[in-house]
C-alpha positions as CSV (number, residue, x, y, z in Angstrom):
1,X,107.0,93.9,94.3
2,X,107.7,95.8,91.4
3,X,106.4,99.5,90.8
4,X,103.9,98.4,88.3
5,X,102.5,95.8,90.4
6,X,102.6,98.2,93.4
7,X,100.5,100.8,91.4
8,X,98.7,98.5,90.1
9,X,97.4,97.2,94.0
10,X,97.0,100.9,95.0
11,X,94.7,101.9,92.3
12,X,91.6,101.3,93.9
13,X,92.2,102.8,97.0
14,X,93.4,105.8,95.1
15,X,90.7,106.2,93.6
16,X,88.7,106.3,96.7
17,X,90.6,108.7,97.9
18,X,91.0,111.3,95.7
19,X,88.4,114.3,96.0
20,X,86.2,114.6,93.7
21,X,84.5,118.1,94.6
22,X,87.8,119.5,93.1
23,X,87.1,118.4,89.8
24,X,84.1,120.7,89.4
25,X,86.8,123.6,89.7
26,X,89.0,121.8,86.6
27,X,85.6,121.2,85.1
28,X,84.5,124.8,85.1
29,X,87.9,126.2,83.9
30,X,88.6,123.8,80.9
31,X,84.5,124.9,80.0
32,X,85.4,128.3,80.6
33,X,88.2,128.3,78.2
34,X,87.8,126.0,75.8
35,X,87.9,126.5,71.8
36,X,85.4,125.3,69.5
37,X,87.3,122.0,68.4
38,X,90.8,122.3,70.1
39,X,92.0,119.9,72.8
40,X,92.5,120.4,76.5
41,X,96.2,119.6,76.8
42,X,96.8,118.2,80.7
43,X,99.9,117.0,81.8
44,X,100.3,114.1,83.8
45,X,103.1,114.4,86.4
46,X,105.3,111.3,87.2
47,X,102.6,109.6,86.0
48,X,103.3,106.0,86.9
49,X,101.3,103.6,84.9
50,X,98.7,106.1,84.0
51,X,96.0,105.7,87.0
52,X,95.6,109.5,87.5
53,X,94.2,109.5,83.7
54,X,91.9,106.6,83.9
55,X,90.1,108.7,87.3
56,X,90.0,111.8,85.7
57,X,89.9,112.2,81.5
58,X,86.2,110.5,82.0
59,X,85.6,113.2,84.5
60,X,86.1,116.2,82.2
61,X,84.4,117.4,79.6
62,X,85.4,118.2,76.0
63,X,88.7,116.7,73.9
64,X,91.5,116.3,75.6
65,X,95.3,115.5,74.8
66,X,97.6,114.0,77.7
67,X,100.9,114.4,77.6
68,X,102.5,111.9,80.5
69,X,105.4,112.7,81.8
70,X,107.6,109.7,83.8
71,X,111.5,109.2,84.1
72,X,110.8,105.5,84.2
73,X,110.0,104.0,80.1
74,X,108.2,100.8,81.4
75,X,105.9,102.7,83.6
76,X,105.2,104.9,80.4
77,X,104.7,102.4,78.1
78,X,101.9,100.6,80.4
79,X,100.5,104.1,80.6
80,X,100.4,105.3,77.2
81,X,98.1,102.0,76.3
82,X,95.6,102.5,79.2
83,X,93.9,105.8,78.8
84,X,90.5,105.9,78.4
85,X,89.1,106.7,75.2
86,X,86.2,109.4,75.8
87,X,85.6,112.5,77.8
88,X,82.6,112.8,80.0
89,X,80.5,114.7,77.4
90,X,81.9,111.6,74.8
91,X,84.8,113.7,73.3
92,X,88.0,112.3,72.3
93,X,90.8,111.8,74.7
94,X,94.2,110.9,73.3
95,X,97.5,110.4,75.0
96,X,101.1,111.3,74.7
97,X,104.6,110.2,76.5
98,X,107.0,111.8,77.3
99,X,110.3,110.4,79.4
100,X,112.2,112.8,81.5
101,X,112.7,114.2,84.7
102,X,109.2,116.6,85.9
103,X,111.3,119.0,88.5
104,X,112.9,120.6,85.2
105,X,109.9,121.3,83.9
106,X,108.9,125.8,83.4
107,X,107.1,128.0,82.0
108,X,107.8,127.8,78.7
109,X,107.1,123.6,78.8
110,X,104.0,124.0,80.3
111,X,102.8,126.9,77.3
112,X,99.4,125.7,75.9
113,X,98.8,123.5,79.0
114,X,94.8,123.8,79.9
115,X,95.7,121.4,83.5
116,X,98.8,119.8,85.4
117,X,98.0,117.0,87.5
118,X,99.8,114.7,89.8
119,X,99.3,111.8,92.1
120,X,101.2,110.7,95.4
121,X,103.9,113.1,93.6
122,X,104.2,116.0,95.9
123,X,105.7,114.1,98.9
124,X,108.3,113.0,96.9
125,X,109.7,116.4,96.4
126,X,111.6,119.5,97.9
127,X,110.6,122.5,99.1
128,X,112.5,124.6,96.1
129,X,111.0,121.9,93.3
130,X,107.2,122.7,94.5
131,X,108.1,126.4,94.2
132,X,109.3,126.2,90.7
133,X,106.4,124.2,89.9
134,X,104.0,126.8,91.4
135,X,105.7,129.7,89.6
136,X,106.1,127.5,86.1
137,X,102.5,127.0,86.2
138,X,101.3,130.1,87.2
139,X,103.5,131.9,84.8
140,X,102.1,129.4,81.7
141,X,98.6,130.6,83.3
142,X,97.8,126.8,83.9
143,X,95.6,124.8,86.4
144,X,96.8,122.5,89.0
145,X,95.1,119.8,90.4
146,X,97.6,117.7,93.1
147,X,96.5,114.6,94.5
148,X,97.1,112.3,97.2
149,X,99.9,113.7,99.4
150,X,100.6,111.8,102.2
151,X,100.0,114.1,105.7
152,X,101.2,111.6,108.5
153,X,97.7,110.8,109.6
154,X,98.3,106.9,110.0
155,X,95.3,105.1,112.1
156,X,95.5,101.4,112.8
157,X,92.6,99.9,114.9
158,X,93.1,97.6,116.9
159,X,96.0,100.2,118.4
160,X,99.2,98.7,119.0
161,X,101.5,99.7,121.7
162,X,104.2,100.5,118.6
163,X,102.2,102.2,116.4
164,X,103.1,105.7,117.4
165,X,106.6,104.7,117.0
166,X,107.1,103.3,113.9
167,X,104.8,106.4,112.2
168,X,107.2,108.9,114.1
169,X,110.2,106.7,112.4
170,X,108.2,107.0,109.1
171,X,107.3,110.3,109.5
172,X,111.0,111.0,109.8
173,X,111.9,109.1,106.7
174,X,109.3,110.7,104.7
175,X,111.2,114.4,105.6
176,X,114.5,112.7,104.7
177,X,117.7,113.5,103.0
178,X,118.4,112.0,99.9
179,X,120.8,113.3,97.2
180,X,121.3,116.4,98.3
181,X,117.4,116.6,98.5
182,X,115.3,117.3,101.4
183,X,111.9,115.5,100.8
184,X,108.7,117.4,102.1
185,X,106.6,114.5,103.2
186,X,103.5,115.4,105.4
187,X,104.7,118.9,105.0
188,X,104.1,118.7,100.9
189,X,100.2,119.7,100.8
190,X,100.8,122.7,102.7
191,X,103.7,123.3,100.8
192,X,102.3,123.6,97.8
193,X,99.3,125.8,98.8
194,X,101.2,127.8,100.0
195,X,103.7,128.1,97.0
196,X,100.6,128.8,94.5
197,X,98.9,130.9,96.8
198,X,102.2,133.2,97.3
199,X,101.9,133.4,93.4
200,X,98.0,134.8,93.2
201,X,96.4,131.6,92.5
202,X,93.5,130.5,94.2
203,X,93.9,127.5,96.0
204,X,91.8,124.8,97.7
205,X,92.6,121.7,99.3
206,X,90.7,118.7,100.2
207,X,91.5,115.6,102.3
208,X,91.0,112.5,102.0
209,X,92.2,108.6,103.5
210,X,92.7,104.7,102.1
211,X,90.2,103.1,104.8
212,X,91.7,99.1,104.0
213,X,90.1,96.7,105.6
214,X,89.5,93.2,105.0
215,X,88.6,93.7,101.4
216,X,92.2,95.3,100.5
217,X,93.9,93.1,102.7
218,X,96.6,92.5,100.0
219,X,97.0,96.1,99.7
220,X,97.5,97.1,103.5
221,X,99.8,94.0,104.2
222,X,102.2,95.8,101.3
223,X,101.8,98.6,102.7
224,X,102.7,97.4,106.5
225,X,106.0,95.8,104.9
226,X,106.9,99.1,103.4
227,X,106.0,101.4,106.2
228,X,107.5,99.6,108.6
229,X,110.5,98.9,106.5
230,X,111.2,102.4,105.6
231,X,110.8,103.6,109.9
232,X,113.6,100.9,110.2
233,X,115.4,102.4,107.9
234,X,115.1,105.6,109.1
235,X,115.6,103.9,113.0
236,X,117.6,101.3,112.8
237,X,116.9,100.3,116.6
238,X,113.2,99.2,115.7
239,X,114.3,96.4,113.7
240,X,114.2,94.1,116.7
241,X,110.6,95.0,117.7
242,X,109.9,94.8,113.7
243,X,109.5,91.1,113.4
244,X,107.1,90.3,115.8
245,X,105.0,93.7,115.4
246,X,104.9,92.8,111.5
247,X,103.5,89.5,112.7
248,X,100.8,90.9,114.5
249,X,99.7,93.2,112.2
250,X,100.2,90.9,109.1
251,X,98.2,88.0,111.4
252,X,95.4,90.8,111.8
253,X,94.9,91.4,108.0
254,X,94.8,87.3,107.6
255,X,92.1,87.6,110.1
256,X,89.8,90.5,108.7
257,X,90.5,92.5,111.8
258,X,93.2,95.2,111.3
259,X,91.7,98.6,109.6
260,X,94.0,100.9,108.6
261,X,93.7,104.7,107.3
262,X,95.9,106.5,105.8
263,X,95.9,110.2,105.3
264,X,96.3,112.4,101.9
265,X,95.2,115.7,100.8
266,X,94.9,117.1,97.2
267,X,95.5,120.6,96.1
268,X,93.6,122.7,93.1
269,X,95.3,125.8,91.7
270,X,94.0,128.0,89.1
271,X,96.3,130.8,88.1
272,X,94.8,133.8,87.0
273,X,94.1,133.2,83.2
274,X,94.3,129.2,83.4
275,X,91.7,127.8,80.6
């Protein structure tokens, strides 16, 4: 499955996820500091295909101007075209691209920027990139609202004997070493609390879960393929119990009977000064 089509699958549950009491805090700061007919700019971090935008631009009030940021030109360009059109009070909301790689972005990018906002970014990072984006964004004196980092919580009911060990194996892979790069993973909510905190902003954090059942069956049989995939990768020994333990838990979803959560948590910051 390609990315697009994989974003695409996930939105929904995304969506669900996502906490919405932290909105309020954006809400209140972009009021707070907005100018009689100037824009909100928000940046969109590794925005994918644009879904954080279509959640939230019709959540906040007043005109807004995204600018969203993505290494990856196709994903953009599906982006770009699928904002929505209004605010929540009915103001204009227009939208930007802009192609490049988001763990070089400072300070003096982010000048002018009312909000940053993310999606299923910060697990993808290290523990140095989430400190230079806590002190480019507290420097630029700019909001942060980070969503849906994964935390290890993994439930599958009915249990399996070889659940425990495939979400240790993913765990694992989640923390790996890639490039020279040591992913956080479940560590990247409390990363990045702690990294804005450290830097005078005041933080709060929310969790959240996907709940799939039978009516995002599609989407949890992906997601089994890829979970699993990725704790064989990171354990090459389960491949052998993989098979049949895909099987069972792929036969499950066929059947309506497998429920799975999966664990996120999403992070506000609002630097002293952010508007």
């Amino acid at each position: 499955m390609c990315a697009a089509d994989w974003l695409a699958l996930r939105e929904s549950a995304d969506a669900s996820a996502r906490a919405p009491e932290l909105v309020e805090g954006v809400r209140a700061h972009l009021a707070a500091g907005a100018r009689a007919g100037a824009a909100s700019v928000v940046r969109d971090l590794g925005c994918g295909t644009g879904s954080m935008g279509r959640w939230l631009a019709g959540r906040l009030p007043g005109p807004q101007l995204w600018i969203l940021h993505d290494r990856d030109p196709a994903l953009l360009a599906h982006a770009g075209t699928g904002m929505p059109g209004v605010a929540a009070d009915g103001a204009p909301v227009t939208a930007q691209t802009q192609q490049g790689d988001v763990t070089e972005l400072r300070a003096a990018e982010l000048a002018g920027t009312s909000l940053v906002t993310a999606s299923a970014l910060l697990d993808l990072l290290t523990s140095e990139e989430v400190d230079e984006l806590a002190t480019a964004c507290v420097e630029a004196g700019c909001a942060a609202l980070l969503t849906l980092s994964v935390t290890g919580l993994v439930e599958l009911a009915p249990s399996d004997p070889l659940d425990a060990e495939f979400a240790a194996a993913f765990d694992t892979h989640q923390r790996r070493c890639t490039g020279g790069r040591r992913l956080l993973g479940p560590d990247a909510g409390a990363a990045a609390a702690d990294a804005f905190g450290r830097r005078g902003a005041a933080v709060a954090s929310r969790t959240g879960s996907w709940r799939l059942g039978a009516d995002q069956a599609e989407l949890a049989e992906e997601w089994l393929r890829g979970w699993i995939g990725a704790a064989c990768e990171q354990q090459p020994d389960l491949e052998r119990r993989a098979g049949a333990y895909l099987r069972r838990r792929l036969d499950a979803c066929t059947a309506g009977e497998l429920r799975v959560v999966v664990g996120h948590v999403d992070v506000l910051a609002l630097a002293a000064g952010a508007s």
